[in-house]
VOZA-705973 format. One record per residue (C-alpha): residue number from 1; x, y, z. Coordinates in steps of 0.02 Angstrom, whole numbers, plus 32768, in hexadecimal, padded with zeros to 4 digits. Each point is the difference from the previous one (the first is absolute). Example, Ala and Ser with C-alpha at 12.3 -4.5 7.8 and 13.67 -1.06 7.14 Angstrom:
node nr->1; px->8267; py->7F1F; pz->8186
node nr->2; px->8045; py->80AC; pz->7FDF
***
This chain:
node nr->1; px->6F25; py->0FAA; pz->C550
node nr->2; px->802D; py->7F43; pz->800A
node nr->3; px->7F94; py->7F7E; pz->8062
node nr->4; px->804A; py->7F8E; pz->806C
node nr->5; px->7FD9; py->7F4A; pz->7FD5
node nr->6; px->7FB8; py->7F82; pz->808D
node nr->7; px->8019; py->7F4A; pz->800E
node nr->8; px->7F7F; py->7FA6; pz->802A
node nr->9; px->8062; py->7F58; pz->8022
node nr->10; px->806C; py->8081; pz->8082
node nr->11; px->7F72; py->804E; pz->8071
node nr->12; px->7FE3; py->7F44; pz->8032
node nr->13; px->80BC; py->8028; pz->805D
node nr->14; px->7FAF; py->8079; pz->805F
node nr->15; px->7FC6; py->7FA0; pz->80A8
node nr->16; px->7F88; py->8083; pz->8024
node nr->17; px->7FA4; py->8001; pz->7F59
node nr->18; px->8008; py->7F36; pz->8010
node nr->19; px->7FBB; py->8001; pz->80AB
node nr->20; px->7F51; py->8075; pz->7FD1
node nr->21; px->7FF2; py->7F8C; pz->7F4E
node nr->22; px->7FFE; py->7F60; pz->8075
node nr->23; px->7F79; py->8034; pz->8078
node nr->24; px->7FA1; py->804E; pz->7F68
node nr->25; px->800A; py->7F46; pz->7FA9
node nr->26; px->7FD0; py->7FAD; pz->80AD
node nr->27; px->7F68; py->806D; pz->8019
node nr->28; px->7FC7; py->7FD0; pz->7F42
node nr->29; px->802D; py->7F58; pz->8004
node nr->30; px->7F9B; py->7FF2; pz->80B2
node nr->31; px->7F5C; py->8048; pz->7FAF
node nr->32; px->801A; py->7F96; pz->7F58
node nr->33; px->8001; py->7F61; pz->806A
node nr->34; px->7F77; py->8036; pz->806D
node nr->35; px->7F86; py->802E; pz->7F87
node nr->36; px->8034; py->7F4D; pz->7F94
node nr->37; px->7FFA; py->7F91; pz->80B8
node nr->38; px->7F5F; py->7FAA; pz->7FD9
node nr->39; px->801D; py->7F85; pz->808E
node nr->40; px->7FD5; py->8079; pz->8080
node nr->41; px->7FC5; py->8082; pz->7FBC
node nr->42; px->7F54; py->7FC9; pz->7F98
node nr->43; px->7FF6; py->8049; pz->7F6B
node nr->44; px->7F49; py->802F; pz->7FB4
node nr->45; px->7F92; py->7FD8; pz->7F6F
node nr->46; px->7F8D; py->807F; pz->7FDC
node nr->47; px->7F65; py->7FDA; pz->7F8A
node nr->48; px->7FD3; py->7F4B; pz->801F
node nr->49; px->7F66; py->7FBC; pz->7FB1
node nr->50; px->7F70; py->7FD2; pz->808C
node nr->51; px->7F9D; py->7F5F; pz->7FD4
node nr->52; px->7F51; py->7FFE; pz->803C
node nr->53; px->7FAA; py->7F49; pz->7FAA
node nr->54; px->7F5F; py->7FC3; pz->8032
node nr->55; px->7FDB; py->7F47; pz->8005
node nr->56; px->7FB4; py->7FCE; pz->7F5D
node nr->57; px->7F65; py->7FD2; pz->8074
node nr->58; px->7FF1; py->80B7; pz->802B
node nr->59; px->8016; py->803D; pz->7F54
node nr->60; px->7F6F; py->7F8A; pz->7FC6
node nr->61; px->7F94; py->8059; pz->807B
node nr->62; px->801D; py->80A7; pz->7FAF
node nr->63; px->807B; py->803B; pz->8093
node nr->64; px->8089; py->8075; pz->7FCE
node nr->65; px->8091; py->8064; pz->8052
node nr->66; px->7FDA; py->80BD; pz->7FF1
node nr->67; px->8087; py->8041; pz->8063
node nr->68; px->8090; py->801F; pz->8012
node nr->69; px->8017; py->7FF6; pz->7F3F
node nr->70; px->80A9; py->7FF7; pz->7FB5
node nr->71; px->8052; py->802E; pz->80A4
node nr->72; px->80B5; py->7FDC; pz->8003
node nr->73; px->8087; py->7FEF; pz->809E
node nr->74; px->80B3; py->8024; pz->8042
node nr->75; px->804C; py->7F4C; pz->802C
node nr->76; px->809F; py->7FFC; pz->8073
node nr->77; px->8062; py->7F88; pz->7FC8
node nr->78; px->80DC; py->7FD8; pz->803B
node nr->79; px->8075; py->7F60; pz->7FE2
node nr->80; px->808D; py->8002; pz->7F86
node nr->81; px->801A; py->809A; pz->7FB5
node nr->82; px->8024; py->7FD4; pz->7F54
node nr->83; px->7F5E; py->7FAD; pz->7FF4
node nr->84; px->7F87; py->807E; pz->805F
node nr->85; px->8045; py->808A; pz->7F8E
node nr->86; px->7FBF; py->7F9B; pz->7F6D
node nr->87; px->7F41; py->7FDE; pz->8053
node nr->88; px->7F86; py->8077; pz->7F9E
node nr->89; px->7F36; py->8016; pz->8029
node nr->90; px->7FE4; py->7F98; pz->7F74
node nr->91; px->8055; py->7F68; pz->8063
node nr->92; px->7F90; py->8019; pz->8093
node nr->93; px->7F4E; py->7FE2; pz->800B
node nr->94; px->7F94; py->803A; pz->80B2
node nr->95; px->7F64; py->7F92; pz->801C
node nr->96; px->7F84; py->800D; pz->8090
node nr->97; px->7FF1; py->7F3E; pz->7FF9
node nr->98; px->7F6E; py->7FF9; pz->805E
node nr->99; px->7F6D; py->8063; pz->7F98
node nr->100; px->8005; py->7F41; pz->7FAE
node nr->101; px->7F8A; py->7FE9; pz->80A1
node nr->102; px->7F8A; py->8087; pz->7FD6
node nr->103; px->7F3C; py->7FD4; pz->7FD5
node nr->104; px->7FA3; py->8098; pz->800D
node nr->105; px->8011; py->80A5; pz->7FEE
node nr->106; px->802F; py->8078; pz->809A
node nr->107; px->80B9; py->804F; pz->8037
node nr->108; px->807F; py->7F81; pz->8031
node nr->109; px->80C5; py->8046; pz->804E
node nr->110; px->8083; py->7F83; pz->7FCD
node nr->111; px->80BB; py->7FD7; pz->8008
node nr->112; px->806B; py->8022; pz->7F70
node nr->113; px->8086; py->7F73; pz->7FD4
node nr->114; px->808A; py->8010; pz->7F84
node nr->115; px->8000; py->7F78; pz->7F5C
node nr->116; px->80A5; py->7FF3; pz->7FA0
node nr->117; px->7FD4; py->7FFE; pz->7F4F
node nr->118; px->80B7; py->8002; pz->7FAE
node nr->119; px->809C; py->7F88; pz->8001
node nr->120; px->8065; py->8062; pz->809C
node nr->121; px->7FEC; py->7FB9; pz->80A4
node nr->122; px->80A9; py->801E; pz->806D
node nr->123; px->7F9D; py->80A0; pz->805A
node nr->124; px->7F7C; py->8009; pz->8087
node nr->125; px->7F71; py->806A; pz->8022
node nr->126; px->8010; py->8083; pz->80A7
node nr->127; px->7F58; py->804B; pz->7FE1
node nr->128; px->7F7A; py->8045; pz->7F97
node nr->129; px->7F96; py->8094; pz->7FFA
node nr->130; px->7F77; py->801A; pz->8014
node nr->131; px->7FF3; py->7F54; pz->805C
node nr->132; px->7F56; py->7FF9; pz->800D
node nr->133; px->7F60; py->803C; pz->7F8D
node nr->134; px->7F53; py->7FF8; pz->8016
node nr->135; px->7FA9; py->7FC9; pz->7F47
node nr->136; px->7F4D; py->8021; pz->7FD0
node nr->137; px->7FA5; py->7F8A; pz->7FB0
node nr->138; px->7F46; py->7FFA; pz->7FC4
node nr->139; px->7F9F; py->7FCA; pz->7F5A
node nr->140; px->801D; py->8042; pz->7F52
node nr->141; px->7F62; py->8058; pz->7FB9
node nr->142; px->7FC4; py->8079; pz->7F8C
node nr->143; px->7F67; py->8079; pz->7FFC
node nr->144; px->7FB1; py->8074; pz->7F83
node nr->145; px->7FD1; py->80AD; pz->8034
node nr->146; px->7FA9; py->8081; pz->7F8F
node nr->147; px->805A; py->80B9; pz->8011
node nr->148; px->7F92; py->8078; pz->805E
node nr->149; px->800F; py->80B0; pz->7FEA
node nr->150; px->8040; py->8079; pz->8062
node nr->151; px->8029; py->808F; pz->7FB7
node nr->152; px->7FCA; py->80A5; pz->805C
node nr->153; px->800E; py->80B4; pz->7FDD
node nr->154; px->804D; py->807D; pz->806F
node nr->155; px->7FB0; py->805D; pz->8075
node nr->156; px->7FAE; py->809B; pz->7FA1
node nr->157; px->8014; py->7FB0; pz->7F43
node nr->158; px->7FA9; py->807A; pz->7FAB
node nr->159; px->7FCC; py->7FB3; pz->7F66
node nr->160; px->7FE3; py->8052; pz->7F38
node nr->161; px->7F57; py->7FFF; pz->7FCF
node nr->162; px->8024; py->7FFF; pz->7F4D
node nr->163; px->804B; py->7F38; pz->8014
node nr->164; px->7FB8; py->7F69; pz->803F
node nr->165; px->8071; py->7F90; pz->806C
node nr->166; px->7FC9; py->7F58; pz->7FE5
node nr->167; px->8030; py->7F6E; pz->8080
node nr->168; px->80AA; py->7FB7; pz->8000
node nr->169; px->802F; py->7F69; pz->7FA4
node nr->170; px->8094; py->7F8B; pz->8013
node nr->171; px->8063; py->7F98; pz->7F8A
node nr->172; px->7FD7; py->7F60; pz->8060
node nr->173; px->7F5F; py->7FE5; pz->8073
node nr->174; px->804E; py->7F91; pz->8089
node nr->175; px->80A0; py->7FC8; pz->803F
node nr->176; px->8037; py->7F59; pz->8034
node nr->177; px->8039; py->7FE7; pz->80A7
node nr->178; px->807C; py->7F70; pz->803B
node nr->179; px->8055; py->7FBC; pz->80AF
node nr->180; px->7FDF; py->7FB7; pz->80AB
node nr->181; px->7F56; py->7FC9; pz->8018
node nr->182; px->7FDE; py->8059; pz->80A3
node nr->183; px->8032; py->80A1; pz->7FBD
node nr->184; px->7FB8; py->800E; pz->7F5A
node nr->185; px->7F54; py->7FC6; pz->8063
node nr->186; px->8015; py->80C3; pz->804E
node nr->187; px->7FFC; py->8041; pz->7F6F
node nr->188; px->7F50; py->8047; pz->7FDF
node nr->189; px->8022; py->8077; pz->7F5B
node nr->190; px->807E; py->8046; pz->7F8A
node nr->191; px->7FE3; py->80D4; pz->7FE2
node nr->192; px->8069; py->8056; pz->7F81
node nr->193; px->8010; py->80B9; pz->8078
node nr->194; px->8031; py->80B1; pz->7FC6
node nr->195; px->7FCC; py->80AB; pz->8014
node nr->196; px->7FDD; py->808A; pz->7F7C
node nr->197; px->801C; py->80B0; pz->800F
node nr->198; px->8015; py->806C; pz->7F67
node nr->199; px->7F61; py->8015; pz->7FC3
node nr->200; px->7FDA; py->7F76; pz->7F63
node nr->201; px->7FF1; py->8058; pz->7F44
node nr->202; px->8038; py->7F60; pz->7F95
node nr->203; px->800D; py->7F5B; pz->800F
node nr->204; px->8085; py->7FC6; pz->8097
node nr->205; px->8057; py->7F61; pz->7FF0
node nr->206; px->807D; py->7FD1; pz->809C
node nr->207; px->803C; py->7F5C; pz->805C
node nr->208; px->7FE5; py->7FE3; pz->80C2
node nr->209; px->8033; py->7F7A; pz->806B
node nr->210; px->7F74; py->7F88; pz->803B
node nr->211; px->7FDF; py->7FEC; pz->80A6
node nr->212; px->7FD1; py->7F59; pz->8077
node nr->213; px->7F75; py->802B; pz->808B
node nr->214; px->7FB8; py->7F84; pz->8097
node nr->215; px->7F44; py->8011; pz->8020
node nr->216; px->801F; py->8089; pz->806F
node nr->217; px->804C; py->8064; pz->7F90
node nr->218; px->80A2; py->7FF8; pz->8034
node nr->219; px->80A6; py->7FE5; pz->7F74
node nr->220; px->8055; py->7F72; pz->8003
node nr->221; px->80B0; py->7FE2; pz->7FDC
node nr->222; px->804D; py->7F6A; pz->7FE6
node nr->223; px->809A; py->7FBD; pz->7FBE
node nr->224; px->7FB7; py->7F72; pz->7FFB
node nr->225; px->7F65; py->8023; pz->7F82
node nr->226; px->8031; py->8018; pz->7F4A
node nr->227; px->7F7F; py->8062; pz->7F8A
node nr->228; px->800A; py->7FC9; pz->7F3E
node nr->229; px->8006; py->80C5; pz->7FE6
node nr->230; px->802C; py->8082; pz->8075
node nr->231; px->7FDA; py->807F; pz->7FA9
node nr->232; px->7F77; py->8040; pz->7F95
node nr->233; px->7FDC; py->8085; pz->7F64
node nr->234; px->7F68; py->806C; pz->802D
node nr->235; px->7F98; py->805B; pz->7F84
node nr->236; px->7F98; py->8096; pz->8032
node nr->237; px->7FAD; py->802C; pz->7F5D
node nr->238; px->7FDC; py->80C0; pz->7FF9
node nr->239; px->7F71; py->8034; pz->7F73
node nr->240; px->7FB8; py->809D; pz->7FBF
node nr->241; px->7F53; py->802C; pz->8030
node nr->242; px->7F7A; py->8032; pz->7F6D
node nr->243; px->7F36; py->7FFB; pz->8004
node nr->244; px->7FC3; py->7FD8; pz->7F47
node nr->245; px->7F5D; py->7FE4; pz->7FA7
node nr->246; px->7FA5; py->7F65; pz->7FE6
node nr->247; px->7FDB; py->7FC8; pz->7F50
node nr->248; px->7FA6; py->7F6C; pz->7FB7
node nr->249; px->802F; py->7FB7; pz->7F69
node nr->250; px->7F8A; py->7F90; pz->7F7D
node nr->251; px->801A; py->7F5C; pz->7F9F
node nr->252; px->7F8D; py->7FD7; pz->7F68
node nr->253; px->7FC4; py->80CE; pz->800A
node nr->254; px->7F7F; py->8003; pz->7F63
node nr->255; px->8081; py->8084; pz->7F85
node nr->256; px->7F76; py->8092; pz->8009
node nr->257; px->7FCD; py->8005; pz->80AC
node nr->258; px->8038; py->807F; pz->8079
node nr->259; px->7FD9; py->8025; pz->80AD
node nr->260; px->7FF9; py->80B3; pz->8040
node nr->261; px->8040; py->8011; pz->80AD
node nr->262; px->7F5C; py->801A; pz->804F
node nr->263; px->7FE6; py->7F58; pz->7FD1
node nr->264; px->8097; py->7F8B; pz->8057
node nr->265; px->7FF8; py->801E; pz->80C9
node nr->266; px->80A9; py->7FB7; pz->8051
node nr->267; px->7FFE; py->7FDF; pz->80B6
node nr->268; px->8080; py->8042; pz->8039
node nr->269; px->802C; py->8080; pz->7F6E
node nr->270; px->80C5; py->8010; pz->8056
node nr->271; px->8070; py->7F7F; pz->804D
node nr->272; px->80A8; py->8043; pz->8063
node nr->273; px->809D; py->7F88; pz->7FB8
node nr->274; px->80B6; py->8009; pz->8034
node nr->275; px->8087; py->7FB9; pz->7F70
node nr->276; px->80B4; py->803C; pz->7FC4
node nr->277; px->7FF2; py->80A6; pz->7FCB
node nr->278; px->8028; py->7FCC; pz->7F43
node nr->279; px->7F61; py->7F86; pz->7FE8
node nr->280; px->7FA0; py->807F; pz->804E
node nr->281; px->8022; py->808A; pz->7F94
node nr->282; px->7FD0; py->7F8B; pz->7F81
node nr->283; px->7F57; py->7FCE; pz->805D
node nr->284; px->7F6A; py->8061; pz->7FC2
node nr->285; px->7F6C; py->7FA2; pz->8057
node nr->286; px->7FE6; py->7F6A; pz->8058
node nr->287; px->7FC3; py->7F7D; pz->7F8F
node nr->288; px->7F6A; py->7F7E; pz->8028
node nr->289; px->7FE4; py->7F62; pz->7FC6
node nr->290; px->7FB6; py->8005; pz->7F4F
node nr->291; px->7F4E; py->7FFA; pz->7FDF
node nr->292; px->7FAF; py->7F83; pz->7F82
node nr->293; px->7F7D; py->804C; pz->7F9B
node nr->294; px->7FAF; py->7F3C; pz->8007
node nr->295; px->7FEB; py->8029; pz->80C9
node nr->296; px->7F98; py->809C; pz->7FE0
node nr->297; px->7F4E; py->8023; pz->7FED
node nr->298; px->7F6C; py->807D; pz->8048
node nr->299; px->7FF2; py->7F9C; pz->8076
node nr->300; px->80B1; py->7FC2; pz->8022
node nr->301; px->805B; py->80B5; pz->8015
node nr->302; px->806A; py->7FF6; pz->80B0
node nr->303; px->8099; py->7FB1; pz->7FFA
node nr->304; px->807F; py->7FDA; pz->809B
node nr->305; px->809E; py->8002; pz->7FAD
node nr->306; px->80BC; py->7FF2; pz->8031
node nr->307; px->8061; py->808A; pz->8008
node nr->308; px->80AE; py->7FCE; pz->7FAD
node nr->309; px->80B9; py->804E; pz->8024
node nr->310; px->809A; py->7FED; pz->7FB9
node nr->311; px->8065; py->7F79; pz->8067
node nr->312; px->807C; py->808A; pz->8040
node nr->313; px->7F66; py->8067; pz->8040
node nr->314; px->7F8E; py->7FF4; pz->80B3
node nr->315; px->7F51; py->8031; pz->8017
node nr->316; px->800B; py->8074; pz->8095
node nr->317; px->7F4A; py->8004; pz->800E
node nr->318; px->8004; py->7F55; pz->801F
node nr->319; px->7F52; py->8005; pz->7F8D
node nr->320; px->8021; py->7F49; pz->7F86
node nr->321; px->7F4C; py->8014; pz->7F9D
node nr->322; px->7FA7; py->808A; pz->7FC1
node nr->323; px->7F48; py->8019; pz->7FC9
node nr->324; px->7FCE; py->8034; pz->7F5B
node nr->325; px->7F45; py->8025; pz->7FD4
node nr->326; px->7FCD; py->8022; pz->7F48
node nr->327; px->7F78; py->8056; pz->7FC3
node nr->328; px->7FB6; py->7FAB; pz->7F5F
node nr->329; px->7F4D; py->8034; pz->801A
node nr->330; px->8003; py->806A; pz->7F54
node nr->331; px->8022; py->7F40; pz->7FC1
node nr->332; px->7F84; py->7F6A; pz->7FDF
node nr->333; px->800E; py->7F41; pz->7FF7
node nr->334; px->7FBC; py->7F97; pz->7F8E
node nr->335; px->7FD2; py->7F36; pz->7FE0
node nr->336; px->804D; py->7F9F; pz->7F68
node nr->337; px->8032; py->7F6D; pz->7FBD
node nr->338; px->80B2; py->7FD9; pz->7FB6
node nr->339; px->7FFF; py->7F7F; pz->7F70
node nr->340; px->8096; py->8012; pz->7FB7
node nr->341; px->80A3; py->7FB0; pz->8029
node nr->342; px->80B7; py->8010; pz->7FD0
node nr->343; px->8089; py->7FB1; pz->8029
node nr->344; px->80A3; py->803F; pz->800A
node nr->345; px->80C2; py->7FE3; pz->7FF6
node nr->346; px->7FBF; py->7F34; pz->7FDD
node nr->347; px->80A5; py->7F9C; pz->7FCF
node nr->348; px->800F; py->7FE0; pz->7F55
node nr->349; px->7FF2; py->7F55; pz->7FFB
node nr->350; px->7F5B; py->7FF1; pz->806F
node nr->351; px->7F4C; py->802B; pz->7FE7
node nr->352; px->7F8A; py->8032; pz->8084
node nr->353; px->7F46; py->8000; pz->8017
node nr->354; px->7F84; py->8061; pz->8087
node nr->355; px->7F79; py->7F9F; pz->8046
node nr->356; px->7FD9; py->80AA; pz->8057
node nr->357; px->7F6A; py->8042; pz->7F74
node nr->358; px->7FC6; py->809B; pz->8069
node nr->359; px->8033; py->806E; pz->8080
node nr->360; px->7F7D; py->8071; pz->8070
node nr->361; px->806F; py->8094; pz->8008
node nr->362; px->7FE1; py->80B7; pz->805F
node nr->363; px->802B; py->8091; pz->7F92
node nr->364; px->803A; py->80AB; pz->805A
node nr->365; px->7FFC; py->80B1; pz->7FA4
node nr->366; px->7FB7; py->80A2; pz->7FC4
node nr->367; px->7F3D; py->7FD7; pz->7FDA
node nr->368; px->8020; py->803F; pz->7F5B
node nr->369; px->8093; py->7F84; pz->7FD3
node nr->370; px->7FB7; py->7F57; pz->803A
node nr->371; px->7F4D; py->802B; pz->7FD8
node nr->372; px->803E; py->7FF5; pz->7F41
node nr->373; px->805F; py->7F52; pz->801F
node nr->374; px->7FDE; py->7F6A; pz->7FBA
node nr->375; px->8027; py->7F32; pz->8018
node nr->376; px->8087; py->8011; pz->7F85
node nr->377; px->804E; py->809E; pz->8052
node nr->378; px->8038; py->7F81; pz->8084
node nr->379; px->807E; py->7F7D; pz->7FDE
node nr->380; px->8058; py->7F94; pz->809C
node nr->381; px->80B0; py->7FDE; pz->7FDA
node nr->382; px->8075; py->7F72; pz->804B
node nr->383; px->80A4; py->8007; pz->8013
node nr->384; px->8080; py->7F73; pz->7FE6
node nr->385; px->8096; py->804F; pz->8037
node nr->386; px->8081; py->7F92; pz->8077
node nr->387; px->7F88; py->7F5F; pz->7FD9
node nr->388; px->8039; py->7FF0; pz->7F53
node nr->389; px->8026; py->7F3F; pz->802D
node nr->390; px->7F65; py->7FEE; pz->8056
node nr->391; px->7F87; py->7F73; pz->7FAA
node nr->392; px->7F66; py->7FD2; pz->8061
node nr->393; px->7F5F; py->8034; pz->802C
node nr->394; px->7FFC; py->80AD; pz->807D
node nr->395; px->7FB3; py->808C; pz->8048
node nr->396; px->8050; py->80A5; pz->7FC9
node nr->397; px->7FEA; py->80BE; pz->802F
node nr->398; px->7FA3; py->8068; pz->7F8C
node nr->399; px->802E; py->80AE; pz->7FBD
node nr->400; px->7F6A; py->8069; pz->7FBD
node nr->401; px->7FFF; py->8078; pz->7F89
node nr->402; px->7FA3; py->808B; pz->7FB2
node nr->403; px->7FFD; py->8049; pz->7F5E
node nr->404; px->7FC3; py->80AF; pz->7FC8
node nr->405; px->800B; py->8044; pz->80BC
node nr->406; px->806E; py->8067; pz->803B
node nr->407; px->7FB7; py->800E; pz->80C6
node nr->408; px->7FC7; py->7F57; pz->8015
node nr->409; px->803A; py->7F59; pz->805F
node nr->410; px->7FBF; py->7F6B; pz->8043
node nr->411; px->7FF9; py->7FE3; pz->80BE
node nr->412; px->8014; py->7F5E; pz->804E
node nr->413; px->807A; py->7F72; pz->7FD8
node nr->414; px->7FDD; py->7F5C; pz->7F8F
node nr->415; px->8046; py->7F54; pz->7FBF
node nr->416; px->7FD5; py->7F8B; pz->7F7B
node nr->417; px->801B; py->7F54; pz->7FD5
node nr->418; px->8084; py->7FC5; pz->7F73
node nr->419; px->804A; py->7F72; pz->7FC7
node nr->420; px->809E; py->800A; pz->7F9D
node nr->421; px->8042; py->7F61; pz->7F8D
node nr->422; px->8095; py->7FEA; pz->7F94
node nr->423; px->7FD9; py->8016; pz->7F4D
node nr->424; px->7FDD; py->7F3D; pz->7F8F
***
């Protein structure tokens, strides 16, 4: 089957073909020229910058433009086409010339007025929207707010016994708050809000948004107001629950005495802690804070002491000090007189001599044991250590000790006088 080839120079001899391609080109070339007549037809500039300047008076006084901010406008211009087809936004500039005038703050309305910034000038301006705009202005400042918190539980939390849900905490206590004066003045406190509803076995970690409140309690929002953070990460730790014994613990304990448990009353014997399961499991008793044996006679035998946690842990009983009575009445006390002295861990180069020749001392033990001691059973020690580069005269603690007892210790503290020189 053969094609038959078309001309295209010959369908332009065909006046009917000629006469639909002419008004076709007239209807084109109509709408080209129409849409390119800048003379009469304005042609617009979308995205022009808005100038808003203060007088440098006003800015001295801590005045400042808080809206409209970085608000642009559609300028009309027409003139000669070829130049109004090269006019971009960045050529134009809109001011509202008279917030110069402004010295306080409040809400002024003013005109707009078109600036030419760049080298074209053969075009004029038809009109400019918006043409008016009303600009807030007030003083710059800053306040300090502490987070509050909000968090709530559902309605009918039903919470796990086993765990301890300890009070939120947030990675920053208070937010800074920034803008207009009059508004940040109705600002009475920051909360960081959320609700809880699944009922809390571990630790829950989460961020919320904070939230601005007047002194009614009502939010504020403002576009105005800027917060340094507006958001916040909220801890809820969860802990296990366990009640544990109280135990006391001794420094300076005499090697061969014991205590039957008739003989140590702790007040109170249990304390309920919460902690992470893992240091718990590990957690036998509650410690107290230990016990010198140079604190404890017949007649000195209750003790308040502090009960002490691991820093992970809380004391759910809320109980910080717990009594501890002794009973030393199978023990007796006895008068002596220490007069020998040691001194120890004396740098090498220094000698040292006690003015201290006698200490009146209190002796604690069995009656058997201390009945049988004698002057030089007792020796009073000093000890050197971190004043190695010490030379002088000084008052120093004295340690007292006892030789051929087993049971025995002295009550009461004591201090003698030295002097240590370097060696000739």
């Amino acid at each position: 089957m053969k094609f038959k080839k078309i001309s295209i120079g010959r369908i332009f001899y065909n006046d009917k073909f000629v006469m639909i391609f002419s008004i076709f080109a007239s209807v084109i070339l109509w709408f080209v020229m129409a849409s390119t007549n800048t003379q009469d037809r304005p042609h617009d500039i979308k995205d022009v910058p808005i100038t808003i300047k203060l007088s440098d008076a006003a800015q001295e006084d801590g005045l400042k433009v808080f809206s409209p901010v970085n608000q642009t406008a559609t300028v009309a211009i027409k003139g000669n086409s070829i130049v109004v087809n090269q006019v971009k936004a960045s050529d134009l500039q809109v001011v509202a010339q008279l917030a110069s005038s402004i010295t306080g703050p409040g809400n002024y309305t003013f005109d707009l007025s078109l600036q030419n910034k760049g080298t074209l000038t053969d075009f004029e301006l038809v009109s400019i929207s918006p043409a008016q705009l009303i600009i807030s202005v007030d003083r710059y400042k800053e306040k300090t707010f502490t987070i509050e918190n909000d968090i709530k539980y559902k309605s009918g939390y039903q919470s796990d016994l086993s765990y301890f849900v300890s009070s939120p905490t947030f990675n920053s206590d208070t937010v800074t708050i920034s803008g207009p004066e009059k508004e940040l003045s109705q600002v009475n406190k920051v909360s960081a809000s959320y609700e809880i509803s699944d009922t809390l076995t571990e630790t829950k970690i989460f961020t919320t948004n904070l939230t601005m409140y007047d002194a009614n309690g009502n939010e504020i929002v403002s576009d105005k107001l800027k917060m340094s953070t507006n958001k916040v990460e909220v801890t809820i730790p969860v802990l296990a629950r366990q009640v544990l014994p109280v135990n006391v613990s001794f420094t300076n304990k005499p090697v061969g005495l014991t205590f039957s448990p008739d003989q140590i009353t702790i007040d109170p014997q249990t304390i309920e802690v919460a902690g992470p399961q893992d240091v718990l499991a590990n957690l036998v008793n509650i410690s107290l804070t230990p016990l010198d044996f140079a604190n404890i006679s017949p007649t000195k035998n209750v003790f308040d002491l502090g009960v002490t946690l691991p820093a992970s842990c809380k004391n759910l009983s809320s109980i910080p000090v717990a009594k501890v009575t002794l009973d030393l009445s199978s023990l007796s006390t006895r008068k002596m007189v220490v007069n020998n002295f040691v001194v120890k861990n004396l740098a090498a180069d220094k000698t040292a001599s006690v003015y201290t020749k006698s200490l009146a001392v209190t002796v604690v033990g069995p009656d058997s044991e201390i009945s049988k001691l004698t002057e030089n059973s007792l020796v009073a020690q000093i000890d050197m250590s971190g004043k190695e580069n010490f030379t002088g005269h000084t008052e120093m603690p004295v340690t007292i000790s006892i030789s051929n007892t087993t049971s025995s210790w002295v009550y009461g503290s004591y201090m003698a006088n030295i002097s240590v020189n370097l060696n000739n």
